[in-house]
N, C-alpha and C positions, 0 to 999 in steps of 0.2 A: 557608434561601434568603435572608432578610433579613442574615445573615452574610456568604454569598455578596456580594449586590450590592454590599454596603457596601464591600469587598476590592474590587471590579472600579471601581467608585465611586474609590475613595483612586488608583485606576492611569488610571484612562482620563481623556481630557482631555477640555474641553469642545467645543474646535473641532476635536477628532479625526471623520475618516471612518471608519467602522471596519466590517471587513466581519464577520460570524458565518458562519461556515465549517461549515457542517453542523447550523443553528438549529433543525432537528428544528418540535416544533408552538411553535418561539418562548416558551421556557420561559424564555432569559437575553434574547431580543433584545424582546419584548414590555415589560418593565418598566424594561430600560433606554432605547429608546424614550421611555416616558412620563417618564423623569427628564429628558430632553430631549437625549440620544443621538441622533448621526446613524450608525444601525447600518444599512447591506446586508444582506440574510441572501440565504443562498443553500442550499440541500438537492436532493439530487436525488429524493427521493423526493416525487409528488404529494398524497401523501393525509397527509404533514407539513403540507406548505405550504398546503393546504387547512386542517389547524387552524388552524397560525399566523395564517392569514386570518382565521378565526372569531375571533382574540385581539384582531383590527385591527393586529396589525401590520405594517408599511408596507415597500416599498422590498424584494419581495423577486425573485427569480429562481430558477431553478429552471437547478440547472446543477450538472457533476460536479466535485467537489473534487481530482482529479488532471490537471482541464483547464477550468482557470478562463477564462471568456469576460472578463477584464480586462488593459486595459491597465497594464505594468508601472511599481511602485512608485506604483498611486492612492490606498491607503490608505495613512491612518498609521498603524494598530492593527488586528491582525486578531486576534478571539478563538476558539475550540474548545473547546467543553467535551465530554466524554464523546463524541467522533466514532471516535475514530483506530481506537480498537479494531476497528470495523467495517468496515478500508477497507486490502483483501490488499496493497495497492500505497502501503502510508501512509507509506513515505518520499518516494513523488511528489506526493502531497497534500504532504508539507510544506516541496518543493523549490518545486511551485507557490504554497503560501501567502510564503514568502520571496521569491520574484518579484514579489508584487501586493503588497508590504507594507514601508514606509518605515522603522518603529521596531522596531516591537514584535510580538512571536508570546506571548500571553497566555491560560494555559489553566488549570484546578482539575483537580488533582490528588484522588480518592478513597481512600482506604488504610482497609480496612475490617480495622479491628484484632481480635487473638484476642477472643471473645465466643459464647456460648450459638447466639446466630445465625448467625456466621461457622460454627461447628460445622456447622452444617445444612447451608450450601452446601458446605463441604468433605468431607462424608458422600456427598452427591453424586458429586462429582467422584473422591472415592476409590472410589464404586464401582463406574465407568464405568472409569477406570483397571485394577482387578482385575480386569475382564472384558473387557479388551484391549483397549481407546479411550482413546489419548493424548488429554487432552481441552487445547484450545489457541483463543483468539481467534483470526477472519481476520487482524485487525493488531493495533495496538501498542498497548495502554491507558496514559493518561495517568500514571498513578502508576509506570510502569515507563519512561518515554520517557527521563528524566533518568538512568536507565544508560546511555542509547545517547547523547545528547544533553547535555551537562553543560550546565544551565541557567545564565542571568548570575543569578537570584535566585530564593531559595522562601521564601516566606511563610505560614507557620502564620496559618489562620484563624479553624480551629473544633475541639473535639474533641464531635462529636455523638453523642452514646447518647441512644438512644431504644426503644419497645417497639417488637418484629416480631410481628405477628401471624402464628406458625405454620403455619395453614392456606391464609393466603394466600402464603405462599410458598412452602409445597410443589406451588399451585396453580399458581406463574410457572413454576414449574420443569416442571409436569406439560405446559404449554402452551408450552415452549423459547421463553420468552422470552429468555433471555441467549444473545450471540452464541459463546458456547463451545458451547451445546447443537445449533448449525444442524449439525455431521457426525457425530453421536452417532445409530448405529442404534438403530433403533427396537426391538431385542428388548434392547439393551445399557438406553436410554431406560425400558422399560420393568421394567427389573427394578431399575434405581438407585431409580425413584417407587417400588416396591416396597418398598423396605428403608427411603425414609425417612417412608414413612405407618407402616410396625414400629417404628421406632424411637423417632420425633417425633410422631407422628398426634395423641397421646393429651395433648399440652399445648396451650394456648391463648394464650400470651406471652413472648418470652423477649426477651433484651437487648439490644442490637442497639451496636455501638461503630466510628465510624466519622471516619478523622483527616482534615481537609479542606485542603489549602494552597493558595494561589496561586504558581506556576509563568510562569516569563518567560525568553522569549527574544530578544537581539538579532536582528530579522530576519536581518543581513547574515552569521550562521553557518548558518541554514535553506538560504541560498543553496549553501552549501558542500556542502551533500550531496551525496554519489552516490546515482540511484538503482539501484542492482544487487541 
């Protein structure tokens, strides 16, 4: 995380207005705040914006990211982190963020590299797959937007390995927390946790390797989108 800011830190100016596009409970726009950021945050879900409230962070609204309540070009940086993926229509989220946004479209990239723990979640999804469930996010995850979108810069941040604890990540999966799990039938659902408490159940830590970059767009190509 402290990698993170520093990267967001080195890009964002100080008399930048800068809105957070989807600030979730204010995981980037609470600490950059306290570094003396003037961040918007905006999410449409209530019981977000109620954490982020619990963080104190400030200045926020509650509004949907493919029909932003602002007038166009008030900011001069709008950042995203980890949103897109969750948002069917996220080429109009980010025709709308290039409307409200002067410079810059500024997001982190996650690219969770081959590793013990990528195995698990791929064990997963291959076996939702073999039992006829294409499995697919609503929209577009940040590490793959730069196919569709050729960024002006990407910036290597971090390469993070760390330990996963096994059980609790069989446990996210058991509870579909990842938005590839929301149209995964439940008898498909249930026999994927099946095969990876057989397989994985029986270990307690494995490695976990994850490439981080920061990601940047001139707003005035956002603009250019079609959304079709």
């Amino acid at each position: 995380m402290d990698d993170i800011l520093n990267a967001l830190d080195r890009r964002l100016k100080p008399d930048d207005l800068i809105l957070d596009a989807g600030m979730g409970t204010g995981r980037f726009a609470a600490p950059l705040q306290a570094r003396g950021y003037r961040i918007v945050g905006i999410d449409i879900a209530g019981r977000m914006i109620k954490k982020a409230q619990e963080k104190g962070v400030e200045n926020i609204l509650r509004a949907d990211l493919v029909s932003l309540p602002f007038q166009d070009l008030v900011f001069d940086r709008t950042i995203s982190i980890h949103v897109l993926h969750l948002i069917k229509n996220w080429k109009s989220a980010l025709v709308e963020i290039g409307r409200v946004t002067k410079d810059e479209f500024v997001s982190v990239a996650f690219n969770k590299e081959e590793s013990p723990a990528q195995e698990i979640r791929n064990a997963y999804d291959r076996a939702c797959e073999e039992l006829g469930h294409s499995m697919k996010h609503p929209g577009m995850r940040e590490r793959e937007l730069p196919d569709v979108l050729q960024p002006d810069e990407v910036k290597p941040i971090v390469i993070h390995e760390h330990p996963v604890d096994v059980r609790s990540l069989i446990q996210e999966f058991e509870t579909r927390t990842y938005s590839s799990q929301w149209t995964v039938p439940e008898e498909i659902h249930e026999e994927a946790i099946e095969l990876l408490k057989e397989q994985f159940g029986d270990l307690d830590q494995v490695q976990g390797i994850e490439r981080i970059s920061l990601i940047v767009w001139n707003a005035d190509r956002l603009r250019t989108l079609s959304c079709d």
